[in-house]
C-alpha positions as CSV (number, residue, x, y, z in Angstrom):
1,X,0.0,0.0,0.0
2,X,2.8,2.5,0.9
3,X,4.3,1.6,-2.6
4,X,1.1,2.3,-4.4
5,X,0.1,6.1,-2.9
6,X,4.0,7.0,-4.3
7,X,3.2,6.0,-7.6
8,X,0.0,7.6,-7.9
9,X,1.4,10.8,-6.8
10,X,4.3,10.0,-9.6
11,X,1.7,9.8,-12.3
12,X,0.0,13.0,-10.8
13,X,2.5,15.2,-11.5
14,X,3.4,14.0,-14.4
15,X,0.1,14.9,-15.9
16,X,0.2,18.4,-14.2
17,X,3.8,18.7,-15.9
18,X,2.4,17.9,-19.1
19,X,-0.8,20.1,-18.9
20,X,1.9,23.1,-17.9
21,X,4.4,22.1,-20.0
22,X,5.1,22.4,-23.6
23,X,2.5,22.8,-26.0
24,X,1.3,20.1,-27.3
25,X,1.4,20.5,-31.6
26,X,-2.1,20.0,-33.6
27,X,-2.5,20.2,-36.9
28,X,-6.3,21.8,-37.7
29,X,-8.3,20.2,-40.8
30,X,-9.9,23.7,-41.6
31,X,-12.5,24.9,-44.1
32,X,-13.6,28.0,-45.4
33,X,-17.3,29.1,-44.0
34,X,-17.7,32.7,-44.8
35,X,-16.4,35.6,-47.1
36,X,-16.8,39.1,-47.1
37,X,-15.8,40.3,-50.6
38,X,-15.0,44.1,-51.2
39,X,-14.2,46.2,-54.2
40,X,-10.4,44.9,-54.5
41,X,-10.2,41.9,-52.2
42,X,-12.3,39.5,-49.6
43,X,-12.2,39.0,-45.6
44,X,-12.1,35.1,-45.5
45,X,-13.0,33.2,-42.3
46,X,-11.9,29.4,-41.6
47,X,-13.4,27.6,-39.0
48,X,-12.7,24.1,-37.5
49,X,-14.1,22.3,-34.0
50,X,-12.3,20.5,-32.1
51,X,-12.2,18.6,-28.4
52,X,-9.5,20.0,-26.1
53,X,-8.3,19.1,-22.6
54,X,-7.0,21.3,-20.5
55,X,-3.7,22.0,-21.4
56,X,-1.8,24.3,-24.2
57,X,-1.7,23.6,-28.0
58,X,0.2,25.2,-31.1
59,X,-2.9,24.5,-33.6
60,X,-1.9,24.5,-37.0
61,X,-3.5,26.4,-40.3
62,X,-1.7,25.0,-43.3
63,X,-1.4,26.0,-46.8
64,X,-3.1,29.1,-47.1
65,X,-2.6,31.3,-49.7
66,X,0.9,33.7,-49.8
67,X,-1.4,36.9,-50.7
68,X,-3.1,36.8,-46.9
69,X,-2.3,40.7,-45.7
70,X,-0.3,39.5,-42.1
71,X,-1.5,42.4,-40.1
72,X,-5.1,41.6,-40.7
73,X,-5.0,37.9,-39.4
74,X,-7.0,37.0,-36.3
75,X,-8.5,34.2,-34.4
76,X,-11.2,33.7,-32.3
77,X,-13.0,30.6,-30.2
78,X,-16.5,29.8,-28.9
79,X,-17.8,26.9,-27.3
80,X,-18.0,24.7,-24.7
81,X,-14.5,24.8,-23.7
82,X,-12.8,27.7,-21.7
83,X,-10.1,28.8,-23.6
84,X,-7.8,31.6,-23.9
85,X,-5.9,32.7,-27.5
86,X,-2.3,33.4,-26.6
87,X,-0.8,34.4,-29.8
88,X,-0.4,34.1,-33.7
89,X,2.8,32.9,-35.5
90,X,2.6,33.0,-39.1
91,X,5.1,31.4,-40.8
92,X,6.3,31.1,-44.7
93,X,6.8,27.8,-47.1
94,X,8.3,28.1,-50.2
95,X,7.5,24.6,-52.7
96,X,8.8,23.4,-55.5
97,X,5.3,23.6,-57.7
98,X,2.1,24.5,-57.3
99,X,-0.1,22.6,-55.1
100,X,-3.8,22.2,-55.5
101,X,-6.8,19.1,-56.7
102,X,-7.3,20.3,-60.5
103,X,-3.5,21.2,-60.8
104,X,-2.6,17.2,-60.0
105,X,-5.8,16.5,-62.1
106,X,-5.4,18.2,-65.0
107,X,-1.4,17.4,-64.6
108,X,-2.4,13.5,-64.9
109,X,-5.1,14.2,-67.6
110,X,-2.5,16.2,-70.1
111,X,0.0,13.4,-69.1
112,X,-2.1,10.6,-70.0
113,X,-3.2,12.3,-73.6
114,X,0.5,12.7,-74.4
115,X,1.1,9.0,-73.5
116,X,-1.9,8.1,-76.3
117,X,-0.1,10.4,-78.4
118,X,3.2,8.9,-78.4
119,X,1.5,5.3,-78.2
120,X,0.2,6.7,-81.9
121,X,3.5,8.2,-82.9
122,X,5.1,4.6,-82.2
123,X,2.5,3.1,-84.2
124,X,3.6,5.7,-87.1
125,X,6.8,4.9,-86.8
126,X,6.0,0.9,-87.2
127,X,3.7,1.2,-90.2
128,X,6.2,3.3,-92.2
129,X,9.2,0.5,-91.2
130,X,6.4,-2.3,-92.7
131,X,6.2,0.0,-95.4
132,X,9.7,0.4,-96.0
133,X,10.0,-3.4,-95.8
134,X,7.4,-4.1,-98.7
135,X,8.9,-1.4,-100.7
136,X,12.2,-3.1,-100.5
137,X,10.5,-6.4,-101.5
138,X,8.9,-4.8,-104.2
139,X,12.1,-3.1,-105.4
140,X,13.8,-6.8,-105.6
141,X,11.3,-8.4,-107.4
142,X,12.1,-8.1,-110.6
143,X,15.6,-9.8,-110.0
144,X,14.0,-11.9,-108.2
145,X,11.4,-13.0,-111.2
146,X,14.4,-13.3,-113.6
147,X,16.3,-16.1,-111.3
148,X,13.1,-17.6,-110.3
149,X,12.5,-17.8,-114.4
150,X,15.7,-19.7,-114.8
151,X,15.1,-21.9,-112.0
152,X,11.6,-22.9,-112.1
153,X,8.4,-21.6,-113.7
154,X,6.0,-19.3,-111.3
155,X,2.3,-19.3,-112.5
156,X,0.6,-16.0,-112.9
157,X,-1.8,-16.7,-110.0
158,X,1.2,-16.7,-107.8
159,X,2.7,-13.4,-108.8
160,X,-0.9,-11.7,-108.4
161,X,-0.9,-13.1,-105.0
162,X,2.0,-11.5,-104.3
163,X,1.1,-8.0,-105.5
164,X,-2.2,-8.3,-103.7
165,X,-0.4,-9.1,-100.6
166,X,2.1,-5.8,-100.6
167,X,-0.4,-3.5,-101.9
168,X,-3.3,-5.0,-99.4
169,X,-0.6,-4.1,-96.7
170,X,1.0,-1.1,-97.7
171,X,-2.6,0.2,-98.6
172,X,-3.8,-0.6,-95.0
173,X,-0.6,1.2,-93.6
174,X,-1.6,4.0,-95.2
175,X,-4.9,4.0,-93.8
176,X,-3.6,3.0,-90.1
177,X,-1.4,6.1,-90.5
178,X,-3.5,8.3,-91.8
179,X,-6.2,7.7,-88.9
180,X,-3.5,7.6,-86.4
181,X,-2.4,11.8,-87.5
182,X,-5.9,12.4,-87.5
183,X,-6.4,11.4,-83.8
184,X,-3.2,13.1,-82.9
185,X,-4.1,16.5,-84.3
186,X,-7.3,15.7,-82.0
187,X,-5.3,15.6,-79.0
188,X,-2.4,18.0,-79.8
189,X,-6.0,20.2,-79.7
190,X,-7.0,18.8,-76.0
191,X,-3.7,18.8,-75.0
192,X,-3.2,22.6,-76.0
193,X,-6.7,23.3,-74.8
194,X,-5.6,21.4,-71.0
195,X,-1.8,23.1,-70.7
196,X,-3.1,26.6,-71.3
197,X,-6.2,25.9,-68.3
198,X,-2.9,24.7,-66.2
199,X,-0.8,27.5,-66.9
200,X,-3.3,30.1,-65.9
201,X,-4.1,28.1,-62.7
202,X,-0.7,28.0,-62.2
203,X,0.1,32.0,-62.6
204,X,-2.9,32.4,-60.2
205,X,-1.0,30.1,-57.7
206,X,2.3,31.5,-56.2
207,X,5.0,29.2,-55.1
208,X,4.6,30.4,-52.1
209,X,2.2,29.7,-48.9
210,X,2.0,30.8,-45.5
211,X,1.0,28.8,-42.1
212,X,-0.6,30.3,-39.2
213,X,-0.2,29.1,-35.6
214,X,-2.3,30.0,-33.1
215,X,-1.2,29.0,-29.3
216,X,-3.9,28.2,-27.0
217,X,-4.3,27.5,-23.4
218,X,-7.8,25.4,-22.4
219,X,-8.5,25.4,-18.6
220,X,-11.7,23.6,-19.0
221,X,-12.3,20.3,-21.5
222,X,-14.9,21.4,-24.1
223,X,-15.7,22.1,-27.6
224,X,-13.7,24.6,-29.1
225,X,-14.9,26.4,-32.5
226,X,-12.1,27.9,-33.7
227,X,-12.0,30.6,-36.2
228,X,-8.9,32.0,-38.6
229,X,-10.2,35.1,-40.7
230,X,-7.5,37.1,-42.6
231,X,-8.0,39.4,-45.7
232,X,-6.4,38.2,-49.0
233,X,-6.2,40.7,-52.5
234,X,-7.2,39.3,-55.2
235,X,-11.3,39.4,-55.0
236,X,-13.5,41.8,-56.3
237,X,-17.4,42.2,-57.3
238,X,-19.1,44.9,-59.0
239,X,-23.2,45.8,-59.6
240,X,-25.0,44.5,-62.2
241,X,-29.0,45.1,-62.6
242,X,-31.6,43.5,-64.8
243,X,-34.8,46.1,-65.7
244,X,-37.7,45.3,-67.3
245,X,-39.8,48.0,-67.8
246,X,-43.8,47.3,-67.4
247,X,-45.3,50.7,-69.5
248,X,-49.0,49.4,-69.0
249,X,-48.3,49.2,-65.3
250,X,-45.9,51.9,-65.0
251,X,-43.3,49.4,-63.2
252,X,-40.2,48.4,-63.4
253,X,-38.8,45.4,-62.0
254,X,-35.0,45.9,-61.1
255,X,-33.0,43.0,-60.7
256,X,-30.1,43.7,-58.3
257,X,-26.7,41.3,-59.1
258,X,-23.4,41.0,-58.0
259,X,-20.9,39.6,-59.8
260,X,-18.1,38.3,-57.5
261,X,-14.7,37.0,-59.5
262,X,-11.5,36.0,-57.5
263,X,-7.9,35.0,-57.9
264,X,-6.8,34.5,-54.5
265,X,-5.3,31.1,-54.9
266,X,-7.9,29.0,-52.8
267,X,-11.8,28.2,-54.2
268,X,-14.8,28.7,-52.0
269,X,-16.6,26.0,-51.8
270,X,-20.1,26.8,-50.2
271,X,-19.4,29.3,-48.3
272,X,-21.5,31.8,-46.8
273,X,-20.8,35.0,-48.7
274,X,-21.5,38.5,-47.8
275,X,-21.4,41.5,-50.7
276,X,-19.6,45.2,-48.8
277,X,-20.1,48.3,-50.4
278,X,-17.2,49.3,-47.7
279,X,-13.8,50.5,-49.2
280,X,-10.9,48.9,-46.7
281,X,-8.5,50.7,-49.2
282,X,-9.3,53.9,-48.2
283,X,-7.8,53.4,-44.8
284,X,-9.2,53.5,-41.5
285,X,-7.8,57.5,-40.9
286,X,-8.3,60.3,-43.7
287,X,-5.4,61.9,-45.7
288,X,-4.3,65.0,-45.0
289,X,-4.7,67.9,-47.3
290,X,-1.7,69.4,-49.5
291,X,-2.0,72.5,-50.9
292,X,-3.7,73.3,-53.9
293,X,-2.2,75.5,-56.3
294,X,-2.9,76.8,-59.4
295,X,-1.4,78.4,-62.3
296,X,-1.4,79.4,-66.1
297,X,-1.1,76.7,-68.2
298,X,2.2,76.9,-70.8
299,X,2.3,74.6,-73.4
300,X,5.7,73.2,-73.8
301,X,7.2,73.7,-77.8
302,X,10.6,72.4,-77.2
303,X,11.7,69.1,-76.2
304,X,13.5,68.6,-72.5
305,X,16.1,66.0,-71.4
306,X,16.3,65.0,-68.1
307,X,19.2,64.0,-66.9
308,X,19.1,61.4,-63.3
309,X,22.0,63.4,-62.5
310,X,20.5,66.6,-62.0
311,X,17.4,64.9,-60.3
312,X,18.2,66.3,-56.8
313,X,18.9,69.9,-58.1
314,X,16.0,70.2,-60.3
315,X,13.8,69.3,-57.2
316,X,14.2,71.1,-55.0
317,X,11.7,73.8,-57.3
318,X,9.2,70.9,-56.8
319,X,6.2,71.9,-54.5
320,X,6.9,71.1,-51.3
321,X,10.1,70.1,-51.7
322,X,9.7,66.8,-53.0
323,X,11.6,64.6,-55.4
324,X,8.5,62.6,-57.9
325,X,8.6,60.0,-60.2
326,X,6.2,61.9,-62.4
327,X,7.2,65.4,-63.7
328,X,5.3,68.4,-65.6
329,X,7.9,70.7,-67.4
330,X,7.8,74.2,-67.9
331,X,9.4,77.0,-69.7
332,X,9.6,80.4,-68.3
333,X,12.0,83.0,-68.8
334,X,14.3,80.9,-70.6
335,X,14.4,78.4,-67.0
336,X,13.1,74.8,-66.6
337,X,10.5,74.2,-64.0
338,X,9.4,71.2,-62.7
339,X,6.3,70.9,-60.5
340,X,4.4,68.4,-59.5
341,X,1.1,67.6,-60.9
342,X,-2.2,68.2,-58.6
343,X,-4.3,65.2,-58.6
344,X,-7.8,65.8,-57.6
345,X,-9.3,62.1,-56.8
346,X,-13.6,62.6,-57.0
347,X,-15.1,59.1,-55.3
348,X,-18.2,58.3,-53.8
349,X,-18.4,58.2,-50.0
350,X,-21.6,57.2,-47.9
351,X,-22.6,54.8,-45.7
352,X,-21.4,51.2,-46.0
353,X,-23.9,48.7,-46.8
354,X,-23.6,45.0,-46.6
355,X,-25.2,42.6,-48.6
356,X,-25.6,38.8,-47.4
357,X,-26.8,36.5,-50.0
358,X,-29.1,34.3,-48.6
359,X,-27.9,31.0,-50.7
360,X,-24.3,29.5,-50.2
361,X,-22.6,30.1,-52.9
362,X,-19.1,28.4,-54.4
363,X,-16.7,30.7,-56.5
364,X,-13.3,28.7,-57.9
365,X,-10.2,30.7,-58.1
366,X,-9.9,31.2,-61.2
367,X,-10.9,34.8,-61.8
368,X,-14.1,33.9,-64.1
369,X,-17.3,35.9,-63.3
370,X,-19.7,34.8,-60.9
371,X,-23.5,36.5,-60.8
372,X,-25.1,36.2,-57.6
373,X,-28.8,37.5,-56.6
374,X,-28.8,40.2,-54.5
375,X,-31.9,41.4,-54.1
376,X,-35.4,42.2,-56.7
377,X,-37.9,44.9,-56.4
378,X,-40.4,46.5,-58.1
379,X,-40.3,50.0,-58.4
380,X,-43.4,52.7,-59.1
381,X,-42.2,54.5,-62.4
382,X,-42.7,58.6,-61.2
383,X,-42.5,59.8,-64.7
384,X,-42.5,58.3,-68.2
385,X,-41.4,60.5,-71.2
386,X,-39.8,60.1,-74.4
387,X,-36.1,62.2,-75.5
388,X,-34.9,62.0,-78.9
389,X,-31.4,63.7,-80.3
390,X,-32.0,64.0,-83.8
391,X,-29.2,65.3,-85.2
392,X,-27.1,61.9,-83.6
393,X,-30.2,59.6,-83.6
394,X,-33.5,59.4,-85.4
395,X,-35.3,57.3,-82.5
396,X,-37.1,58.1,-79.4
397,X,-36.0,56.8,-76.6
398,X,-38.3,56.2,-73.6
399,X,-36.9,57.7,-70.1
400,X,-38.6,56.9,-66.8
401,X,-38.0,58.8,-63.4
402,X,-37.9,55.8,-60.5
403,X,-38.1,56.3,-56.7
404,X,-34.8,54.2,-55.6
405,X,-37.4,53.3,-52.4
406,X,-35.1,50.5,-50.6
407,X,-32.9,50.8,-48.1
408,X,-30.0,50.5,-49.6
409,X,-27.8,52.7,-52.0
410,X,-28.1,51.3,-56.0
411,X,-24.2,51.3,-56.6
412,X,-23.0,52.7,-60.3
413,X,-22.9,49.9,-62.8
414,X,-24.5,48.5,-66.3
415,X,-28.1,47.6,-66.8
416,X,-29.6,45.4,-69.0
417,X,-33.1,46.8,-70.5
418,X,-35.9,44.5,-71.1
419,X,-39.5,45.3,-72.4
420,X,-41.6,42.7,-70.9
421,X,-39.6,39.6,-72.4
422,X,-37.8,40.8,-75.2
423,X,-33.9,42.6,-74.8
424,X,-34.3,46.1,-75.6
425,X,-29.9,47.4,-74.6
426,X,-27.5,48.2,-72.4
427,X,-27.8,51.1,-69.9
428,X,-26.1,52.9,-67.3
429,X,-26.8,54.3,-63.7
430,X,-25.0,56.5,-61.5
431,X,-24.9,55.3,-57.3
432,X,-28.8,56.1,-55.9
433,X,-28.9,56.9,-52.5
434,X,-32.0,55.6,-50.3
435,X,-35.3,57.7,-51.4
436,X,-33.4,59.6,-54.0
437,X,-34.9,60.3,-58.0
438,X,-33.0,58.8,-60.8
439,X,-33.6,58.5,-64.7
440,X,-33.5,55.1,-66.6
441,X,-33.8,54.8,-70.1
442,X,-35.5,52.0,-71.4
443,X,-34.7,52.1,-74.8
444,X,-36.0,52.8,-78.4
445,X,-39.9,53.1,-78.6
446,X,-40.9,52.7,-82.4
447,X,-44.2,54.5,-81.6
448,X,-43.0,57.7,-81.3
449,X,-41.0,58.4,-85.1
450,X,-39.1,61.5,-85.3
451,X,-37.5,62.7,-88.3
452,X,-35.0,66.0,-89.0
453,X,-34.0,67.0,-92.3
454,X,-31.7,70.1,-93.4
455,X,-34.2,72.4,-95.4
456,X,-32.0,74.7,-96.7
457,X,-28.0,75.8,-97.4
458,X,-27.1,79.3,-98.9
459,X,-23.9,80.7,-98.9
460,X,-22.7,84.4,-99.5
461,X,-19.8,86.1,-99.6
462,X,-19.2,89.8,-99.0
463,X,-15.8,91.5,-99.4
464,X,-13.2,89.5,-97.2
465,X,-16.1,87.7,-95.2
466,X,-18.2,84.6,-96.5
467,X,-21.8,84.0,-94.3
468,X,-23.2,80.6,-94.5
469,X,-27.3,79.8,-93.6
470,X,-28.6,76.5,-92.2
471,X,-32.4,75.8,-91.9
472,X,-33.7,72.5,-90.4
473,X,-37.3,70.9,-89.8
474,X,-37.8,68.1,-87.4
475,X,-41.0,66.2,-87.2
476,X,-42.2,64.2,-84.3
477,X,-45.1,62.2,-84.7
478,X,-47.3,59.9,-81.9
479,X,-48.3,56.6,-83.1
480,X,-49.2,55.3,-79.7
481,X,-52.7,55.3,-78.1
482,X,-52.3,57.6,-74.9
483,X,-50.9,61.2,-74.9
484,X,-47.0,61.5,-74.7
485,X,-44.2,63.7,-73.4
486,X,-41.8,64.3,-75.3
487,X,-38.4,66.5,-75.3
488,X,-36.3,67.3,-78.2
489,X,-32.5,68.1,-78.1
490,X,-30.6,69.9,-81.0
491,X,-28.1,72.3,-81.1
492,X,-26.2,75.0,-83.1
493,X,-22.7,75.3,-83.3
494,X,-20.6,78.0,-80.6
495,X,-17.5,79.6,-82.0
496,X,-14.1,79.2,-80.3
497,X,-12.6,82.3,-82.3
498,X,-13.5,85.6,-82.6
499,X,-13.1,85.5,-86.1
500,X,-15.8,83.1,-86.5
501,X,-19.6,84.4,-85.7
502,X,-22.7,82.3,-85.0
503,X,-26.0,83.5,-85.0
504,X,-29.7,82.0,-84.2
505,X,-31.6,83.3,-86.8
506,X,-35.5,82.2,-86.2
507,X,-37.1,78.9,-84.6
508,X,-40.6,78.1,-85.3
509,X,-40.9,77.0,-80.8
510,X,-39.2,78.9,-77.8
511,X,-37.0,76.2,-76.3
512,X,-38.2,75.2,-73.0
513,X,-34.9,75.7,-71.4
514,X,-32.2,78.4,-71.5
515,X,-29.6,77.9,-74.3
516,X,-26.7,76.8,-73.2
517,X,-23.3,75.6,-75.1
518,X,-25.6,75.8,-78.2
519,X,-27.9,73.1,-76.8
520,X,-31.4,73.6,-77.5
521,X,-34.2,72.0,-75.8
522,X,-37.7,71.4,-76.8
523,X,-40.2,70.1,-74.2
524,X,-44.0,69.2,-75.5
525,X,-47.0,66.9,-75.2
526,X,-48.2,64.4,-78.0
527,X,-52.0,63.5,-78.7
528,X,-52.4,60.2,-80.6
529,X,-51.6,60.4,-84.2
530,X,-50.7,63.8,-83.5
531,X,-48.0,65.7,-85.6
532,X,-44.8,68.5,-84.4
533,X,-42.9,70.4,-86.7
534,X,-40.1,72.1,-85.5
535,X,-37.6,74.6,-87.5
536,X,-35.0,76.9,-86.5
537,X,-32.0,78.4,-88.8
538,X,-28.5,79.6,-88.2
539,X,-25.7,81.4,-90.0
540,X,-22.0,80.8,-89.7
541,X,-20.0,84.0,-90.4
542,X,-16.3,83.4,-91.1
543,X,-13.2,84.6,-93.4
544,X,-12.8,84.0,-96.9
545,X,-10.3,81.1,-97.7
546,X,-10.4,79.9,-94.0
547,X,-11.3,76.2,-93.5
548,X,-13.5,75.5,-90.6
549,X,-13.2,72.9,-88.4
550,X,-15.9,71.5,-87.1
551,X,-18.4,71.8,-90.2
């Protein structure tokens, strides 16, 4: 008995040693749950559960991708288990090749084509040495025929069965080889096809991963859910919209996308994914202010060389003292200037706004576009009316005012118009805030026909001066059955030289707006099968023997 209470004190404090002790090394199976994709790259979050006793552990994230930003790597545990994190350790491997499933797949798939190809080649090769061995027996026979005459007397039955034995084979050589080139070009095609899918998988895969290990100390046995996020470049998504225009209802249902594309070096797989209007680039503190200065622009007419040399001299006239990598040049009083350029950098800023898509979703990394459903609503249409720009298009295009009445801002991107089922074009919006008005055109309407035609063109001349006189009718008619609005935009031309003078000479309508930058606008309503003529005329005054540009 006294030998037994020893050795259970023994075993005791060895187990208390090893619970204090070193860490014990773990290797975590992880797998990617969640991303959060931005503008320019994603927030990715790996999670993995696990049963811990109490004790510490260096747990192990393997081969994640080299383009994780360091700074932004974290971990964090829930579960049953009370744990504390203790630190991050993220270490580099360099490999020898690319590592990754369809890399060793399509690695053993191109290999296996080009061992068909050279089985193929090999039977190439042994065809043309039959061939070259029937030719040679063919090129011996008629020595052959004269001994064999002298000797003994061959019947003409066994000289045909001869000839129909080297042409039956060299014929079917022929044929072998001919179908044997024919499947090679076949899989010189795959093969091409397969090595150029590698390579780009391959230039989207560094050799080069990193490994993160995060210590942790557990002080009660539980279930720990441990979670590795990190933010990796390489991931981007951009709006996309779908609107179908209902005219009879005055709706529109807008069909809100994003299209996701990565090349971070690791495919999500089912993952939970979350759409950011947020712009990490930016930074989390706001840049400060250099001055702004302006000046009169010189055009340069001489050419400048500037020497490296002279780099540090010619700087120091730089604004604020600083050498650039990008320099204007100017010549004043007979001295080289160098200044730096004043950027102005116009972006959006509001609040951010995440999107989480309700499905799971899996994107490969392999930067091809992914559309995802963000959202669809139907939206009242405010206003419908009908623009035309003659003098660039003779169609009418139908414009509707929309309430953006979500809750969320309508980023900038492309829409694709639709009229009920049929694909009208390609249009454009700029980013809607919440509650705010925006225009959408919805395309050409053949109901509404507008025409403009040049009437007239006289031309004078007087003395040194020549005077030139345009006169132009546009008609608008309404096909449709409901009353329409309609707005017409021309323009005249504006002079940028005194010695050229422009004048409005009549119009048959006062332009609903004021005249501006020789842009005329005409606002109206339409009955049905109701007609608008329009005319206005306008003389261009210049110097004799002058060419225009412009006209």
């Amino acid at each position: 008995m006294k030998k037994i209470i020893p050795l259970i004190l023994v075993v005791l404090l060895l187990t208390s040693a090893a619970v204090m002790g070193s860490p014990v090394a773990k290797e975590v199976e992880s797998k990617i749950s969640a991303v959060t994709v931005y503008s320019d790259r994603a927030l990715v979050t790996r999670t993995n559960r696990l049963t811990l006793q109490p004790g510490k552990y260096e747990l192990l994230f393997k081969d994640l991708p080299a383009g994780i930003l360091e700074d932004s790597i974290y971990a964090t545990g829930r579960g049953s288990a009370r744990a504390k994190i203790l630190g991050l350790d993220i270490k580099r491997t360099f490999l020898e090749k690319p590592r990754g499933e369809k890399i060793k797949k399509l690695e053993e798939e191109i290999q296996g084509l080009k061992d068909q190809d050279k089985a193929l080649r090999d039977k190439v090769e042994i065809s043309k040495t039959q061939d070259e061995f029937l030719k040679s027996i063919k090129v011996q026979m008629p020595e052959d025929i004269s001994k064999k005459m002298l000797i003994q007397k061959p019947t003409v039955s066994d000289w045909r069965a001869i000839l129909k034995f080297l042409n039956t084979n060299l014929t079917k050589n022929a044929r072998e080889r001919l179908d044997a080139e024919v499947k090679r070009r076949k899989l010189k095609v795959k093969i091409v096809r397969l090595e150029k899918e590698l390579r780009k998988i391959r230039g989207h895969r560094a050799l080069e991963e990193k490994s993160v290990l995060v210590t942790v100390e557990v002080t009660r046995m539980g279930i720990l859910d441990l979670e590795l996020s990190y933010v990796i470049l390489g991931a981007r998504w951009h709006p996309l919209y779908d609107a179908r225009g209902q005219v009879a209802s005055k709706e529109v249902e807008l069909t809100y996308y994003g299209v996701v594309s990565q090349k971070t070096g690791e495919n999500w797989e089912d993952v939970n994914l979350t759409l950011s209007t947020a712009r990490p680039v930016v930074g989390a503190r706001h840049p400060e202010p250099s001055p702004w200065y302006l000046r009169i622009y010189e055009p340069i007419r001489f050419k400048a060389k500037l020497y490296r040399e002279k780099e540090e001299e010619l700087a120091k006239e730089v604004v604020l003292g600083k050498a650039v990598d990008e320099y204007a040049f100017v010549m004043k009083e007979g001295a080289i200037t160098i200044v730096k350029p004043m950027i102005s950098e116009i972006e959006e800023r509001g609040i951010s706004v995440v999107f989480n898509i309700k499905k799971k979703e899996s994107i490969p990394s392999d930067g091809t576009p992914h559309k995802t459903t963000i959202d669809v609503k139907r939206l009242s249409l405010a206003e419908l009316e009908y623009s035309s720009v003659p003098r660039l298009s003779p169609y009418a295009y139908l414009k509707a005012t929309i309430i953006n009445d979500t809750d969320y801002p309508l980023l900038a991107g492309k829409v694709n118009v639709f009229s009920g089922a049929d694909y009208i074009g390609i249009s454009r919006i700029d980013t809607i805030a919440p509650q705010e008005e925006y225009e959408l055109f919805l395309g050409v309407d053949e109901g509404i026909k507008v025409k403009r035609e040049l009437i007239s063109k006289k031309t004078k001349s007087s003395g040194k001066k020549k005077e030139t006189t345009y006169a132009y009718k546009i008609e608008v008619e309404n096909y449709k059955k409901e009353k329409e609005t309609i707005t017409i935009i021309d323009q005249i031309p504006v002079s940028q030289d005194s010695k050229i003078k422009v004048k409005l000479l009549e119009m048959s309508d006062e332009p609903t707006e004021e005249i501006e930058q020789g842009i005329i606008k005409w606002g109206f309503d339409l009955l049905p099968k109701e007609k608008k003529e329009l005319n206005f005329s306008f003389s261009i005054e210049y110097p004799r023997g002058v060419r225009i540009q412009g006209l």
